[in-house]
N, C-alpha and C positions, 0 to 999 in steps of 0.2 A: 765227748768221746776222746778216745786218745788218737796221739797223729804226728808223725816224726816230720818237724816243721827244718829248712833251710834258716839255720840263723845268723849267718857269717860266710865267710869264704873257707873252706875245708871244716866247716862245723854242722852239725847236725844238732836238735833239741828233742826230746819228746815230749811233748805241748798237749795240756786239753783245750782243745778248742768244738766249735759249736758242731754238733750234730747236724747233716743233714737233715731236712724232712722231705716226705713224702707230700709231690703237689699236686698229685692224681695225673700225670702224664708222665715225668720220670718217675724210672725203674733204681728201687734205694735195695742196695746192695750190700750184706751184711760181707766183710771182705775175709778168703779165705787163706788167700795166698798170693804174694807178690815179690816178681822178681827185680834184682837190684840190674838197672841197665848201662849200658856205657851211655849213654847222654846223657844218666842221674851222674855219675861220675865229674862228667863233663860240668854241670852244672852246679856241683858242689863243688867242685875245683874253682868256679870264675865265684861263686858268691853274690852273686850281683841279683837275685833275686828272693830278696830275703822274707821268712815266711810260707813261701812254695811248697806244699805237701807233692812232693814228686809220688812216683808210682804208676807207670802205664802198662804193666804185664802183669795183668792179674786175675784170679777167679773166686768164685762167691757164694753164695747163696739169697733168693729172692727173699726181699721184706715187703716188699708191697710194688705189686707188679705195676702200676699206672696204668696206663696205655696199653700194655701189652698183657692187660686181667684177663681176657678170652683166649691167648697160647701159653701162658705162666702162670704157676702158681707161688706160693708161699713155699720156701724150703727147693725150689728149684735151683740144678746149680748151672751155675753160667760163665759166658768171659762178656769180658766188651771189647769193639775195637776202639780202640784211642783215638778217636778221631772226629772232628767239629768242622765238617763241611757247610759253608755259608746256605748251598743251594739255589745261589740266584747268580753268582760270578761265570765268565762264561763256560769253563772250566768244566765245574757243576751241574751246566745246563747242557752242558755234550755228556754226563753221565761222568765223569772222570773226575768224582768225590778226591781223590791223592791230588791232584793237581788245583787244588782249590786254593784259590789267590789270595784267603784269608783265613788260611787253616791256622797259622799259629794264634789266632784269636778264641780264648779260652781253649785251650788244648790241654786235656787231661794229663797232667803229671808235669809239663812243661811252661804254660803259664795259665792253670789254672787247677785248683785243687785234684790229687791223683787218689792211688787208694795205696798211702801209707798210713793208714788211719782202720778203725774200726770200721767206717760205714764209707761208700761211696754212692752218689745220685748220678745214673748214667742215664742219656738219652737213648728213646725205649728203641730208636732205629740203627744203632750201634748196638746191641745186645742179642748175643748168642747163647741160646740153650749149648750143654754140652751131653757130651752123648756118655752114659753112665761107665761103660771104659777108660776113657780118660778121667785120670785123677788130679785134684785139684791142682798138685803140683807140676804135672805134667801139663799143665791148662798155661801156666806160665811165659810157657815156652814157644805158647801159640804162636803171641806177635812178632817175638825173634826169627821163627822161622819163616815166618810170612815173608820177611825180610831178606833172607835168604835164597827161599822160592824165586821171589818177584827176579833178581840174578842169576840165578842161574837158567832161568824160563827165556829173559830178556840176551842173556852170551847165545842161548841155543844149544847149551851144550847135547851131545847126544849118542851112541853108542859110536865106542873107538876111541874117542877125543883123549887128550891127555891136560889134564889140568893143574895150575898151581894156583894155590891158594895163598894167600901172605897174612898170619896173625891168625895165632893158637885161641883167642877169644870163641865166643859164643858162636858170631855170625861167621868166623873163619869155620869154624867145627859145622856148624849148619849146613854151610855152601856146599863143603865138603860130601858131608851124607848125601844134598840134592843130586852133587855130582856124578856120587856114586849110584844112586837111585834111576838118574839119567843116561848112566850106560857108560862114563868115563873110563877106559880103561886105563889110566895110569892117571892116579891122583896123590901129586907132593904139594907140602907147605913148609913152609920157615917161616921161625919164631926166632925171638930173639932171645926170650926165657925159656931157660932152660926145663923150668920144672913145668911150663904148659906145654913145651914138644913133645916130653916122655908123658905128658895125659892125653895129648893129640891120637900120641901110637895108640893108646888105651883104649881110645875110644871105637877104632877097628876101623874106620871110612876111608885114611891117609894110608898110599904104599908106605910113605916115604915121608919125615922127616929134617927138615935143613937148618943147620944154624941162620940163624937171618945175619950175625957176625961176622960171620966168615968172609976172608977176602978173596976167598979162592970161589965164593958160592954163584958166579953167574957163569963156569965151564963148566963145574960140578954140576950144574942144573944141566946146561947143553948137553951132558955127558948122558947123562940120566932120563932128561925125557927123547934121548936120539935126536938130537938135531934144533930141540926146539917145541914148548907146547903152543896147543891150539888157543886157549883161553887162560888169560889169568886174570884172577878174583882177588883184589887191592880191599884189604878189611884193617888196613892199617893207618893211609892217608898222610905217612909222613915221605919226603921226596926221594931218599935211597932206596927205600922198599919199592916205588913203584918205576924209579928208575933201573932197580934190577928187575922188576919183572917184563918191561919193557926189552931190556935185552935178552930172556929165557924166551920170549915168547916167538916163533916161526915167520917168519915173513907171510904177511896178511892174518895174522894172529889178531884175537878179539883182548881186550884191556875192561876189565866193569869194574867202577871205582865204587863202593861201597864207603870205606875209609872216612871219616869225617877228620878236617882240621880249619880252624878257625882264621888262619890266615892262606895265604898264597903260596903254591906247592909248583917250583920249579920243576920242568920235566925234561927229558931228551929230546928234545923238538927233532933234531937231525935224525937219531935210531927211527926216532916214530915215522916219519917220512919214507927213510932208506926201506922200512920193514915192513909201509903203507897198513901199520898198525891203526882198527878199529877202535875209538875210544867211547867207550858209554859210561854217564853215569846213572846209578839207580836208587831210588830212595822210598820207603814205604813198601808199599802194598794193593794192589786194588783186590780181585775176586780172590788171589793169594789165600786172606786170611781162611776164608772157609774154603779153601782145599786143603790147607795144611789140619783141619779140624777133620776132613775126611781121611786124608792121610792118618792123622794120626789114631782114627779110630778104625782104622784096618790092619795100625800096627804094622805099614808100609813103615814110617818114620815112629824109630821110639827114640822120647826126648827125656828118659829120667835119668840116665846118664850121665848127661851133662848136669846135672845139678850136685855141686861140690859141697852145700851146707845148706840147714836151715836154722831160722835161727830169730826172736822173738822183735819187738822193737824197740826194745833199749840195747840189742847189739847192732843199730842199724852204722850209728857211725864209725865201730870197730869194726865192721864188713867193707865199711869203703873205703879205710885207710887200708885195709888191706889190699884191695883189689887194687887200688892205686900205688903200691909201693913197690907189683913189680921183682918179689919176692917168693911170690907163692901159685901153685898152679891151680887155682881157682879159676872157673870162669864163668859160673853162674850160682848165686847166694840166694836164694829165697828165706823171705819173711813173711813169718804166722801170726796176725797182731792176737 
């Protein structure tokens, strides 16, 4: 099969490499759709895992159901959740599969085969039927907003609050909608790109707009959410952004860091004190994912929108020099192998 392999550091290949097979317990998945994510990014930026068929947002259809031959059929379309919980760590054994103390071992898309490729073998207890409303591409979008959910569930946010979001990305746009979903009455973001804050307004979730450049931008906020918001949602992870949102946010104001950075992120230690600022961080997903599938097939949450392009796999590496350069107001690429 074909399968856009990691062969260098900022390089991508499209490789034929070996077919899965069907071993009567995983569910082999003919792949329909997959979204390009900021950790592939991440990951094709450092290089250091060469070979790696990334891909964890994706949906399909069944080739040979395993395990799961009495609720699946052949030609059923599905997602999987990306995720390889041990099951015996303690973690696991309180039920809390996300907290699993050797999840990054074989972890779909991350270190271990994903579905940039024709065919994916998924375990048959990570495997969602999807419900015939949601479209393959729309199915995408599942994990991202699981991701989203899981923070905005975890801040609390709830009818009134005023939120600010930081980073015109997927999961910044995500948060947003939840926030909105969740009764926020005054919901801004800042970006630094310019062409993702005029796609932010577009997208209709955001009151408001903010350059993330601006040096006038932490009274401008004050000015704007009166005083000071309730929660701010950090989907950026670099130390100004979350330094400023630390001073927009109200004394006894919530901080949820999303944001991924690979080294150490100095912060306002004194503001967060003065402001007895709450700080959480939130990562994955637990029962999230299948609420966002019920979400989305009530058409509470619609996620076609945010999808900027599609586009086959030999445009995978032209998709992520793009999204990485910073230029353009993309913020989610799907690929149809």
């Amino acid at each position: 099969m074909r399968a856009v392999c990691l062969d260098d550091k900022r390089k991508l290949a499209v490789a034929e490499v070996t077919t899965p097979q069907a071993d009567g317990e995983k569910v082999l998945i003919k792949v329909s759709s997959v979204g390009i994510c900021g950790s592939d990014i991440h990951i094709w930026e450092q290089g250091q895992r060469k070979g790696l068929i990334m891909g964890h947002e994706f949906s399909g259809t069944v080739v040979d159901a395993g395990a799961l031959k009495d609720s699946l059929s052949i030609g059923d379309r599905v997602t999987v959740l990306p995720l390889n919980p041990c099951g015996e760590c303690e973690p696991c054994k309180k039920g809390n599969s996300k907290g699993c103390l050797n999840a990054l071992a074989a972890c779909p898309g991350i270190t271990a085969p994903g579905a940039y490729a024709d065919y994916y073998l998924a375990r048959p207890d990570m495997v969602r039927k999807l419900p015939d409303n949601i479209s393959d591409e729309e199915a995408t979008l599942i994990e991202p907003s699981a991701v989203a959910l899981r923070a905005i569930r975890m801040a609390g946010v709830k009818p009134g609050d005023k939120v600010l979001v930081a980073g015109g990305g997927v999961i910044g746009l995500l948060s947003a909608a939840f926030a909105r979903i969740a009764g926020a009455s005054y919901i801004a973001l800042t970006e630094a790109n310019p062409l993702r804050g005029e796609n932010a307004k577009k997208m209709g979730d955001v009151d408001e707009v903010f350059d993330g450049t601006d040096e006038q931008l932490v009274p401008k906020l004050a000015q704007a959410s009166g005083g000071g918001f309730d929660y701010f949602i950090d989907c950026v992870g670099i130390a100004p952004v979350i330094n400023t949102g630390i001073m927009a946010l109200k004394k006894g104001g919530k901080l949820m860091l999303l944001g991924i950075n690979y080294a150490p992120v100095p912060i306002s230690g004194l503001m967060a004190v003065i402001k007895e600022i709450e700080l959480k961080g939130s990562i994955g997903y637990d029962q999230e994912f299948d609420m966002v599938i019920n979400l989305m097939s009530k058409q509470i949450l619609k996620t076609e929108r945010f999808i900027s392009d599609t586009i086959g796999l030999d445009g995978v590496q032209a998709a992520f020099e793009k999204l990485s350069s910073g230029k353009y107001p993309d913020v989610k690429i799907i690929i149809k192998p």
